[in-house]
C-alpha positions in Angstrom: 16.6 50.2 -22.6 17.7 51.4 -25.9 15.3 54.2 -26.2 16.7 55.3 -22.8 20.0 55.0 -23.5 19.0 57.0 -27.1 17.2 60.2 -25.2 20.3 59.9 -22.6 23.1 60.5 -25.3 21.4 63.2 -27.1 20.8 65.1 -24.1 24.5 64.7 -23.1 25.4 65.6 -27.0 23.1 68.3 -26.6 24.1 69.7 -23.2 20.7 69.3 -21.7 20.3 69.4 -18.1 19.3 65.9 -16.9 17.9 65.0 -12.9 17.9 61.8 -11.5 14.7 61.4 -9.4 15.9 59.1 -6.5 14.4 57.6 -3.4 15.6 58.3 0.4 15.8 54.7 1.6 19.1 53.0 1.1 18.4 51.2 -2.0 17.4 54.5 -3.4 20.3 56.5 -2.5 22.8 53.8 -4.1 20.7 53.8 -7.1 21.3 57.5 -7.3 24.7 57.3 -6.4 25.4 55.2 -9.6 23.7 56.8 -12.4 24.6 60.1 -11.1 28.2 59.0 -11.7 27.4 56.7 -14.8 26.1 60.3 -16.1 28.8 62.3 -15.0 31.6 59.5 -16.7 29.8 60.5 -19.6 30.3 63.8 -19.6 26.6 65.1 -19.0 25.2 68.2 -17.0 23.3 65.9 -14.3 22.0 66.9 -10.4 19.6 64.8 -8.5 16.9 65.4 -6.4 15.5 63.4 -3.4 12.0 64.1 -2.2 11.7 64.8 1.6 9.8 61.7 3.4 8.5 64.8 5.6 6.8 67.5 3.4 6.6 65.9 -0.2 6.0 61.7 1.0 7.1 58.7 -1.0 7.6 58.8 -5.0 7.7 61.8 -8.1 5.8 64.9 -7.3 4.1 67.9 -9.1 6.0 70.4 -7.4 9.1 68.5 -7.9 8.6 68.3 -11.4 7.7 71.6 -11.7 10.9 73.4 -10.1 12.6 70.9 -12.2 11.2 72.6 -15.2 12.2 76.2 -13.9 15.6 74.9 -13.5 15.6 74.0 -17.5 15.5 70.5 -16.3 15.1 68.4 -20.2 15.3 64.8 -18.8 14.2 62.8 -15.9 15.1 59.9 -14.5 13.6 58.1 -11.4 15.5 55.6 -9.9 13.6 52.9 -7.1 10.7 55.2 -8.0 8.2 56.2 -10.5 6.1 53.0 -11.6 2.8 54.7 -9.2 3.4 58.0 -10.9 1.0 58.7 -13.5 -0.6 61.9 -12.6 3.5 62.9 -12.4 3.8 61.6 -15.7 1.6 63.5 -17.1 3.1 66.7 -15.6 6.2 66.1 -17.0 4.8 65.7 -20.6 3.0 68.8 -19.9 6.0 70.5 -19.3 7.9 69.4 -22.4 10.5 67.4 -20.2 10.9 63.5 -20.8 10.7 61.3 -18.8 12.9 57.9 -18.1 11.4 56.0 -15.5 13.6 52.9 -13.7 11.8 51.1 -10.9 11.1 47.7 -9.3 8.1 48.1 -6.8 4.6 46.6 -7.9 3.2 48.0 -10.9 -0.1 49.3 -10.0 -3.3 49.3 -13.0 -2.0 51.9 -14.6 1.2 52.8 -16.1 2.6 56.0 -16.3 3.4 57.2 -19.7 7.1 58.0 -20.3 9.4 57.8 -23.0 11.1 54.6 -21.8 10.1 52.0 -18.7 12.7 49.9 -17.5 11.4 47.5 -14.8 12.1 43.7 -14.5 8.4 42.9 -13.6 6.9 45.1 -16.6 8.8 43.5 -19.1 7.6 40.3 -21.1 11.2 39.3 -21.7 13.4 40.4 -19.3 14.2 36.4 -17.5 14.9 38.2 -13.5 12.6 40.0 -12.0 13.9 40.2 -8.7 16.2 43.7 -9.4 16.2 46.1 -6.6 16.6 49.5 -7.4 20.1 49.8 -7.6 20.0 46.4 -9.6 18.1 48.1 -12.0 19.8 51.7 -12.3 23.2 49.2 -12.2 21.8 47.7 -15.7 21.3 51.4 -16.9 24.9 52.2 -15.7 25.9 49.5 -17.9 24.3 50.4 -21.3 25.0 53.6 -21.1 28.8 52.9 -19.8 29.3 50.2 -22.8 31.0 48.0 -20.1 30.3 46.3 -16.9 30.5 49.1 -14.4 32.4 46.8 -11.6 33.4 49.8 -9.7 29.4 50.8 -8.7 29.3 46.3 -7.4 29.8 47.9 -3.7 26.8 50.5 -4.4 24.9 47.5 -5.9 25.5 45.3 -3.3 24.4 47.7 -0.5 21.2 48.6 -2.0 20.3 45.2 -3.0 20.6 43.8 0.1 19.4 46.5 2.4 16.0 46.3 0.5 15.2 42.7 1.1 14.9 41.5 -2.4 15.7 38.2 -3.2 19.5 37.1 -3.0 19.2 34.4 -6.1 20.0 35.4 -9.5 21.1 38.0 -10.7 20.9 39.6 -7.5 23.7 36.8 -5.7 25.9 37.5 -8.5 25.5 41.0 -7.8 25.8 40.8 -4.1 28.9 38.2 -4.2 31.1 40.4 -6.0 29.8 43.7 -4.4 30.8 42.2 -0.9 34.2 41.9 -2.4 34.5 45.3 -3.6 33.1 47.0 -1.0 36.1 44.8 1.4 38.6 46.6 -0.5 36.6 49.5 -1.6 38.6 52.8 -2.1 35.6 55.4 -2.3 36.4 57.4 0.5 32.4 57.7 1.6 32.6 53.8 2.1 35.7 53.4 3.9 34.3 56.2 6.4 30.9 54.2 7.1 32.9 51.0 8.2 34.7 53.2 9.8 31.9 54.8 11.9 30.2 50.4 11.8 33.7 49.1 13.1 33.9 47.2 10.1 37.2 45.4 9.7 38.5 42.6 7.5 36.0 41.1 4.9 32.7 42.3 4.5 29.8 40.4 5.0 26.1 40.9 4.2 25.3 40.8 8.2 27.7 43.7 8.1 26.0 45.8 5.2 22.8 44.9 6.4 23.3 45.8 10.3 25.9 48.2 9.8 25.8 50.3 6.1 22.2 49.7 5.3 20.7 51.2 8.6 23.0 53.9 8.1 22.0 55.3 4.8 18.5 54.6 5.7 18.8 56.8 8.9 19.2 59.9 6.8 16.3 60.0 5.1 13.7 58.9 8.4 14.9 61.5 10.0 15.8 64.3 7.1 16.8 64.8 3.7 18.6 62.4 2.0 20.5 63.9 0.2 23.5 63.8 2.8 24.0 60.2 2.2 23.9 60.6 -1.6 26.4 63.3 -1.0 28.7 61.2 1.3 28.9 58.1 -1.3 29.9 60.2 -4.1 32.3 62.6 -2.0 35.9 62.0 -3.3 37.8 63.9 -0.1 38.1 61.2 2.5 37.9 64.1 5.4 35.3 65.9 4.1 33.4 62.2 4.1 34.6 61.3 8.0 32.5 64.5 8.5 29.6 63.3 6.7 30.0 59.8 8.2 29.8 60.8 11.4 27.2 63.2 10.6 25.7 60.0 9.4 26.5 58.2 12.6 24.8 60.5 14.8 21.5 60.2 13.0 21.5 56.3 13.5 22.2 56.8 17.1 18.7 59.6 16.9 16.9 57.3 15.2 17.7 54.5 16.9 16.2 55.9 20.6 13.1 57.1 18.4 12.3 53.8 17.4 12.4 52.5 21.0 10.1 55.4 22.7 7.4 54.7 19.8 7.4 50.9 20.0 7.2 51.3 23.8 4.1 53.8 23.2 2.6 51.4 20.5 2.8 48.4 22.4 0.8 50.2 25.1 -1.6 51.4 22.9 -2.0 47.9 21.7 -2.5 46.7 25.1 -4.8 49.4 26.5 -7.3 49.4 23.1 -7.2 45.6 23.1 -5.7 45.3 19.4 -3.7 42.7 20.1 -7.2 40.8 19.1 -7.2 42.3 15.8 -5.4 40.2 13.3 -4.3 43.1 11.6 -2.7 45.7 13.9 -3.3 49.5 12.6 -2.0 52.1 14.5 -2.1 56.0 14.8 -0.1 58.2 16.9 0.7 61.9 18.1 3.9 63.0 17.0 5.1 59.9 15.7 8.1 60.4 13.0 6.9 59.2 9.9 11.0 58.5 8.7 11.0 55.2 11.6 7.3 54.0 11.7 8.7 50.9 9.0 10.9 49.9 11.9 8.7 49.9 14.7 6.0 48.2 12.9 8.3 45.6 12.0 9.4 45.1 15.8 5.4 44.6 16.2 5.8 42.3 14.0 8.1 40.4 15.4 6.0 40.7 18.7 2.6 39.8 17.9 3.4 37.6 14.5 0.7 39.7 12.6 0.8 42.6 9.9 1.2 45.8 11.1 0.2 49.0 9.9 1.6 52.0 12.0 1.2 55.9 11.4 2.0 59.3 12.2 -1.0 61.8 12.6 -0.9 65.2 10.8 -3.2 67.4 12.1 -2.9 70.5 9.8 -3.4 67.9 6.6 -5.7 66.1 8.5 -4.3 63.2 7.6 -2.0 59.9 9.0 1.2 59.4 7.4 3.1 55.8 7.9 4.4 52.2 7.1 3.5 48.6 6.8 4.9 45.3 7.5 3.3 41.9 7.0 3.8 38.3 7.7 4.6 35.7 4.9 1.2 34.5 4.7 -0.2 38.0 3.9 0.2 40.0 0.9 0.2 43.6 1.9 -0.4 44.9 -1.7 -3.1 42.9 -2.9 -4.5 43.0 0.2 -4.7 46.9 0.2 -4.6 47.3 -3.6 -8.3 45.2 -2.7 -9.0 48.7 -0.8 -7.2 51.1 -2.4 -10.1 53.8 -2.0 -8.9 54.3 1.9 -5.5 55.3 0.4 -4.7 58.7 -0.2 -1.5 57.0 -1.7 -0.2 54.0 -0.9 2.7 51.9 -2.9 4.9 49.1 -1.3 5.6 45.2 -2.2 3.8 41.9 -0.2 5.6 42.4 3.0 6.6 46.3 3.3 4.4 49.2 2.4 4.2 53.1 2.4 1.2 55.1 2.9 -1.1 57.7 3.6 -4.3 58.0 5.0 -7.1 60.4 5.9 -7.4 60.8 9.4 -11.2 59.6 9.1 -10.8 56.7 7.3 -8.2 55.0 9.9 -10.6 52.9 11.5 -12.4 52.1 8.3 -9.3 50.9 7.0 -8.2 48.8 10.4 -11.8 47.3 9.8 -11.5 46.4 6.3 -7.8 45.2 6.1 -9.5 42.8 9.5 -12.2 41.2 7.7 -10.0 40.3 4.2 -7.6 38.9 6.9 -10.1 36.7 8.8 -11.6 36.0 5.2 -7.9 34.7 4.1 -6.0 33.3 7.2 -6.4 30.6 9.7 -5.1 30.8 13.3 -1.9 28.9 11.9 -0.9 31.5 9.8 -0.6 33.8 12.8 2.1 31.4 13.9 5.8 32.1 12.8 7.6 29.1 11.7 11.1 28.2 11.4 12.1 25.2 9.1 14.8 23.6 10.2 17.0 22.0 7.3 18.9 19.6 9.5 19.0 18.0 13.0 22.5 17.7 14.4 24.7 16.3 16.9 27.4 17.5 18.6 30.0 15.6 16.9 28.5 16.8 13.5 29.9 20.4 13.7 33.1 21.1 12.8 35.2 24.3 11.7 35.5 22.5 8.5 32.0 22.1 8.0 30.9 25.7 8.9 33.1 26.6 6.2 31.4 24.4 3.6 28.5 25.7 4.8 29.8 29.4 4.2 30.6 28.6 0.5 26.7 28.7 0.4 26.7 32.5 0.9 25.7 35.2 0.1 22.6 34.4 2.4 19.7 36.8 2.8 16.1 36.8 1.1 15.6 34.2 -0.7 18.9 32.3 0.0 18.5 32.4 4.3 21.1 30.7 6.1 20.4 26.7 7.4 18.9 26.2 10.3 20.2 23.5 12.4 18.4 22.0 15.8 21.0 20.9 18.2 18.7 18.4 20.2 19.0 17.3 23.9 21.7 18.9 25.6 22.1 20.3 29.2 24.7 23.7 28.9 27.7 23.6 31.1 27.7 27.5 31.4 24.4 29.9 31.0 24.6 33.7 31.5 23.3 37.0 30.4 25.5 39.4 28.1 25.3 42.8 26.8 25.4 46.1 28.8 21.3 46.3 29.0 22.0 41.8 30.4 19.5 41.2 27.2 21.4 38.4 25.3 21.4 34.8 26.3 24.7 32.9 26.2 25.2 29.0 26.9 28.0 27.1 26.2 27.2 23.1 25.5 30.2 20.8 25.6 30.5 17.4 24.8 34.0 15.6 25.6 36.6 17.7 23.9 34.3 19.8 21.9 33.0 23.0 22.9 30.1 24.7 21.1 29.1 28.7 22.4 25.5 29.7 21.6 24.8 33.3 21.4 20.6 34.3 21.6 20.5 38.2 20.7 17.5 39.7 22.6 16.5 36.2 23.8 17.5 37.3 27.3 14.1 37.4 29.3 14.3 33.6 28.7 16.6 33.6 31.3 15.4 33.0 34.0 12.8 30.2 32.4 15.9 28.0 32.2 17.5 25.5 34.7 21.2 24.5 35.2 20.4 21.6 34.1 17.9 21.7 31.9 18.0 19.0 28.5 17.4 21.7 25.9 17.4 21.9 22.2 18.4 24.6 20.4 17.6 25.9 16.5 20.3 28.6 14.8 22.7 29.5 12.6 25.9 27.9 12.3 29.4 30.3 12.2 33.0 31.1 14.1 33.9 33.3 16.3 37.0 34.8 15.5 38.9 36.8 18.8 42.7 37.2 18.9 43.4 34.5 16.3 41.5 32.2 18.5 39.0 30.2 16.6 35.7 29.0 18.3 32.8 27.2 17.0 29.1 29.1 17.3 25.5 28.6 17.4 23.0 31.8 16.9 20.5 30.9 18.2 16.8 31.9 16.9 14.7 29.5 19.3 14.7 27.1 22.2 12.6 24.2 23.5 12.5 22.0 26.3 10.4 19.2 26.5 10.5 17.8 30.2 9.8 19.9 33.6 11.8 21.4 35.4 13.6 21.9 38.5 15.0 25.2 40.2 16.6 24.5 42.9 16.6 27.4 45.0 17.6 25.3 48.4 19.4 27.9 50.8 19.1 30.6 48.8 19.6 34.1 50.6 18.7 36.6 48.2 15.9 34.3 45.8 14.0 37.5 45.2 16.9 38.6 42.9 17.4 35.2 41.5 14.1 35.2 40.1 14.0 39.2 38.9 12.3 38.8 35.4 10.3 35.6 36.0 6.3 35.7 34.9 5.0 34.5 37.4 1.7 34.1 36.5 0.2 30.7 37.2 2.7 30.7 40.1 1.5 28.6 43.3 3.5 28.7 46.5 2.6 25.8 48.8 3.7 26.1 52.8 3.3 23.2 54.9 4.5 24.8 59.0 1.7 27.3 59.7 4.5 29.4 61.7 6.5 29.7 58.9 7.5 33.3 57.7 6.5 34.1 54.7 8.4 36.9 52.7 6.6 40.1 51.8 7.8 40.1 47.9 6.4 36.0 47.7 3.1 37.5 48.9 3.3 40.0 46.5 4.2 38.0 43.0 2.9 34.4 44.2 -0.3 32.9 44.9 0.8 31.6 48.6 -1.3 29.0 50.1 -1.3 26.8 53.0 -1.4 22.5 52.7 -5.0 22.9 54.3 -6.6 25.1 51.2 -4.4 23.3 48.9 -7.7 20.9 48.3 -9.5 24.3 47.0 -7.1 24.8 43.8 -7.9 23.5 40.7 -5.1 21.6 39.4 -5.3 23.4 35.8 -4.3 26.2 38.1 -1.3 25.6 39.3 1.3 25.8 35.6 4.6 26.5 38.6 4.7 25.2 41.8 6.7 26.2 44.5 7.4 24.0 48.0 8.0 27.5 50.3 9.1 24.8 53.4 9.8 21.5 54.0 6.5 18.8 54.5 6.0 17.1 57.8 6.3 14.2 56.1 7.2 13.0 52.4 4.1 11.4 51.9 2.8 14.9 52.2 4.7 15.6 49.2 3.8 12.6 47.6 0.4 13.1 48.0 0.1 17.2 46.3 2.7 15.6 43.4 0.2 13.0 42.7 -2.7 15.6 42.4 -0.8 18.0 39.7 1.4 18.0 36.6 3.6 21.3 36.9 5.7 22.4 34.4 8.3 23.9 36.7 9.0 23.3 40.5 10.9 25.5 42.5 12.4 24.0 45.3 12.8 26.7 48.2 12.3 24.5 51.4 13.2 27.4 53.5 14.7 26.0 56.7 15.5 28.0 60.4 19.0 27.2 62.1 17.8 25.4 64.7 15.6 22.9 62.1 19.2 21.2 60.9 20.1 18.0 62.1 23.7 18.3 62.3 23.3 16.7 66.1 21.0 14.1 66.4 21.6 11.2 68.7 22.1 7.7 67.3 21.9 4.8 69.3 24.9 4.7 70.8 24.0 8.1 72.4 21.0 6.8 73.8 22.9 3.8 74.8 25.7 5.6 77.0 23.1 8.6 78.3 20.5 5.1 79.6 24.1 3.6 81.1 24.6 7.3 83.1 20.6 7.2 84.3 20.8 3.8 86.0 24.5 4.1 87.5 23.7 7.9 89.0 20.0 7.4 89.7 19.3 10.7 89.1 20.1 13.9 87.6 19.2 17.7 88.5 18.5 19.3 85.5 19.4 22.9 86.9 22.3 21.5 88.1 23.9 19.4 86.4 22.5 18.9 82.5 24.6 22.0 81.5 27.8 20.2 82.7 26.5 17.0 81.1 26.5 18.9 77.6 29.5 20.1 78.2 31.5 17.3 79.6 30.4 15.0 76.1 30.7 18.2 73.9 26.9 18.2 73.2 24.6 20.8 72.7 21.3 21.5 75.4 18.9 20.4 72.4 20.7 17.4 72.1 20.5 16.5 75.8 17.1 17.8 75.8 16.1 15.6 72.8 17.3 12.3 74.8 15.6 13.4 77.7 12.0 14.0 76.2 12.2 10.2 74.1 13.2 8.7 77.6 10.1 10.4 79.3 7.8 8.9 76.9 9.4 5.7 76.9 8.9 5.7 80.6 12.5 4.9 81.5 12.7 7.8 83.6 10.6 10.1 85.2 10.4 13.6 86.3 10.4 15.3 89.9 10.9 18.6 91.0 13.0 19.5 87.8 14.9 16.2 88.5 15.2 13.1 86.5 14.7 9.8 88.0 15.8 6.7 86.5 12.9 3.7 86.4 13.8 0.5 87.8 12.5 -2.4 85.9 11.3 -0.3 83.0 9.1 -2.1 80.7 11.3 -2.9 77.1 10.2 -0.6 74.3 12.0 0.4 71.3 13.4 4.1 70.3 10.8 3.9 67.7 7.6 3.8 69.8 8.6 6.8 71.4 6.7 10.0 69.3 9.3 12.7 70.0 11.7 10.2 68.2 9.5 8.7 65.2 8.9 12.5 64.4 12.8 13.4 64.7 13.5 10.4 62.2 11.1 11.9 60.1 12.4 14.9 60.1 15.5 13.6 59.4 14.3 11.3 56.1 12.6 14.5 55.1 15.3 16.8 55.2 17.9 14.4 54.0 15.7 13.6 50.7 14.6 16.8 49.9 17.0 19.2 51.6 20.6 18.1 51.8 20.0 15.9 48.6 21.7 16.5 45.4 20.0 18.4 42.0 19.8 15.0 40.6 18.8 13.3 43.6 16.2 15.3 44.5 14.8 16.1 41.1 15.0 11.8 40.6 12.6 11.5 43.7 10.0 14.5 42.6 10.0 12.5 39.3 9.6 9.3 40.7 6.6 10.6 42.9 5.0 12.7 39.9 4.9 9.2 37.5 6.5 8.9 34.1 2.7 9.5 32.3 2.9 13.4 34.2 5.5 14.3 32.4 4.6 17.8 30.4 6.6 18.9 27.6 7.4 22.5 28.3 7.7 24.8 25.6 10.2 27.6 26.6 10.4 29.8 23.6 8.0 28.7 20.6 10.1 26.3 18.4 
């Protein structure tokens, strides 16, 4: 530090021309930011110069350096660059200019020579070496300033925590304080960019690092950089509402171009069968170098391996692109094991840059594969959340959300608790969003009321019961809306243990109640050959009859689904004894004339019997319609009366007339077949039809047996 700070005074004595050498990520363009002004406070002739991602790639280059030098350039100094650049280096001495190198990515074998090195990991002594970028141009700012530079704490705190490093240390104090300065933050190039994020009140690190930090970074995926630089040191606040939205606009571009390339990359994945590999490497046509860190992150996310995706240059005949791992592999010395299939390559143990001849791609996807299947188990593959405490609902409280806030700032390093809220059933569960691809649920438990808010968790939707017993794994906060105070879970997982029911009795429009549901492993059972069954359950459902149910294996059958009611419920009784589903769907799609709203009891028989023996007989063409009408009964239920009768042999039948039996032999209702079937019907449809979600989920239980029981994962945990 003190030779840096010595070569930086004598050039500003001197009135050399100094450039800071800065980096087009966010973290890079705050490091600029400050020691461009740290210079200028100190009266010296300073520009800076960010590379373009496009034409010149990652880091110090010889051109660079060069046009530097025609422009009488006497001093350089990188900022979140410069630790890979020896060959630069060397350039530089060549060319008589010094060179000041600030940095915090891995140091590589070799370091480059310059007249001073500051970097946290390189030195012996330094006791944090966690910096980011703008940590470490910050500590520059500083010696050369004399004082504690608190008004570049905003610019500090957006780099640091828009680059992931650790929030512990230095780097919390940093952050802390920064938050509050950028709340109250005067520089007009900040107050446009919460503008443009609908930032209001204080500022959080969710805000910088959803809002600011994706911002800044958009510039330089998609051109130069240098507008960002240029709208956090601009002084006139409408000159920087232009930039800002400039800004803006960019997000919103880069934003759509990391959605067509994931969608293209997941189907590459799919169609060349990588999704075997446990290292994904990917190479595309057109594919914009500036947002290939995002979208291999989202594979990440996917597929819970490391990711390697890249844009193809033809002309150069070579693949340009980024890398993002999971925590159990370390993308630098992983590739630093193969650095010959880099043309250059720099990066930390979860986020890389690189670049690649195109002929070496698969050589590279081969090697980085074998050190992986050399290193990992199959559990690595597996993300994990660890939960710090189990909760009820009587544990949560505004008051302790805010104890729990005191804890911030939370990021790397310092993530926010995780909390499992165990064995609840939500009173409310809907989709959100304009694209319906949040889950919300509300849980409640006597006064208390607890919202839980799932971002992208939506296709878990229709997984989910009304009354499903669920636990749920988030962050704790509050919901702030008109004053109104409301406790909140974010959710980041979801499990249920026990099966479930969907009760889809009556339904008129299932098809759409169902619209996202895999339904692979999806049997529909009928039992009534001559019922109907719907073109779109033919189409998305295995659909099988009772007789061919004996063919299917019960390993099969993950999702049943009962298309009709049984004839009897032992028929029931007998498939739930032969398989443990995870999920029954509970259709039992009835016709109008199936419902037993008017069936005869006893006294009905009794009175119609009474009627047979007094008149003798009765025409049927004649007189049954009168009959109905006269006792307000329908023709079935006449018709019904008259069939058991016939079989009982009470009466008899004649030239479309009934005839009452004298002296008929004494049976019971119960022998007659018509009857013992109706009954049936009747238990059947009353138990599984017309029963409650409780009831009827009670009696599939009961049949199933406690020991079938199958915890069903919804959503990892």
């Amino acid at each position: 530090m003190n030779k840096a700070i010595e070569r930086i005074e004598n050039a500003i004595l001197n009135n050399e021309n100094i450039l800071v050498f800065g980096d087009y990520d966010a973290d890079g363009v705050t490091s600029t930011t400050v020691l461009v002004e740290a210079l200028r406070e100190k009266g010296a002739i300073v520009d800076f110069y960010i590379p373009n991602r496009f034409t010149e790639g990652y880091g110090p280059n010889e051109e660079a350096f060069r046009q530097a030098k025609e422009a009488n350039v006497s001093v350089i100094i990188t900022v979140d660059t410069g630790i890979a650049a020896v060959h630069e280096a060397n350039i530089a001495k060549e060319l008589g200019m010094d060179l000041i190198i600030t940095d915090h990515h891995e140091a590589q074998e070799e370091l480059p020579e310059a007249v001073a090195t500051i970097h946290p990991k390189v030195s012996d002594t330094y006791p944090f070496d966690e910096l980011a970028g703008v940590g470490v141009a910050f500590k520059l700012a500083h010696a050369l300033l004399g004082k504690l530079p608190r008004h570049f704490l905003e610019l500090a705190a957006i780099g640091t925590i828009a680059d992931l490093v650790p929030l512990q240390n230095e780097n919390r104090v940093l952050v802390h304080y920064g938050l509050k300065a950028l709340t109250s933050s005067t520089r007009p190039g900040i107050k446009m960019l919460k503008e443009v994020c609908g930032i209001e009140g204080n500022v959080t690190e969710e805000n910088v690092g959803f809002g600011i930090g994706p911002r800044l970074n958009a510039v330089g995926r998609l051109q130069d950089a240098k507008l960002a630089v240029d709208l956090l040191l601009e002084q006139d606040l409408d000159v920087a509402r232009e930039l800002a939205e400039e800004v803006q606009n960019l997000n919103q571009q880069r934003q759509q171009l990391v959605s067509d390339i994931t969608k293209e990359a997941e189907k590459m994945i799919e169609e060349s069968q990588f999704h075997e590999d446990s290292v994904v490497v990917l190479a595309g046509e057109g594919w914009n170098p500036g947002v290939l860190g995002i979208v291999a992150s989202r594979l990440v996310q996917s597929y819970s391996k490391p990711a390697i995706v890249l844009g193809i240059d033809h002309d150069q005949k070579q693949a340009k692109g980024s890398a993002r791992s999971i925590e159990t592999f370390n993308l630098f010395e992983n590739c630093m094991e193969i650095k010959d299939r880099f043309i250059s390559f720099g990066g930390h143990a979860q986020a890389a840059g690189m670049t690649v001849s195109l002929d070496d791609i698969s050589l590279l996807r081969q090697d980085l594969n074998e050190l992986a299947n050399q290193k990992l188990s199959s559990e690595d593959f597996q993300p994990v959340l660890r939960i710090d405490k189990q909760l009820d609902m009587e544990d949560i409280s505004l008051e302790f959300i805010q104890e729990i806030e005191k804890l911030a700032p939370f990021g790397m390093g310092n993530p926010k608790p995780l909390f499992q809220l165990a064995e609840h059933d939500a009173s409310e569960i809907r989709l959100i969003g304009s694209k319906q691809n949040h889950l919300k649920m509300n849980f409640q438990k006597d006064t208390k009321s607890i919202d839980a808010v799932g971002f992208g968790m939506g296709h878990l939707y229709p997984g989910i019961s009304p009354h499903a017993k669920m636990s749920i794994v988030g962050e704790l906060g509050i919901n702030e809306w008109n004053g109104r105070k409301k406790l909140q879970i974010m959710m980041k997982d979801l499990s249920i243990k026990e099966w479930q029911l969907f009760d889809f009795r009556g339904s008129r429009h299932l098809q759409k109640q169902i619209q996202g549901l895999d339904t692979e492993k999806h049997v529909a059972l009928y039992f009534d050959s001559s019922t109907e069954i719907e073109d779109w359950m033919d189409d998305q459902l295995q659909v099988i009859h009772i007789d061919q149910w004996k063919n299917l294996s019960s390993e099969d059958v993950s999702h049943l689904w009962f298309v009709d009611l049984p004839l009897s419920l032992e028929q029931l009784s007998n498939v739930l004894n032969e398989v443990k589903p995870k999920n029954i769907y509970a259709y039992f799609k009835m016709n109008e004339e199936n419902y037993f709203s008017q069936i005869p009891n006893r006294d009905h028989f009794k009175w119609f019997y009474g009627m047979m023996m007094k008149r003798g007989r009765l025409n049927l063409d004649k007189d049954r319609a009168a009959l109905a009408r006269s006792r307000g009964w329908s023709l079935n239920f006449v018709d019904f009366m008259i069939k058991v009768f016939l079989e009982l042999q009470f009466v008899k039948m004649e030239d479309r007339e009934l005839i009452y039996v004298t002296k008929p032999a004494k049976k019971d209702l119960t022998e007659s077949a018509t009857y013992q079937l109706k009954m049936n019907q009747i238990e059947v449809e009353k138990t599984l039809y017309y029963s409650t979600y409780i009831e009827l989920k009670k009696w599939l239980n009961s049949k199933m047996g406690e020991g079938r029981l199958k915890e069903e994962v919804v959503h990892g945990l």
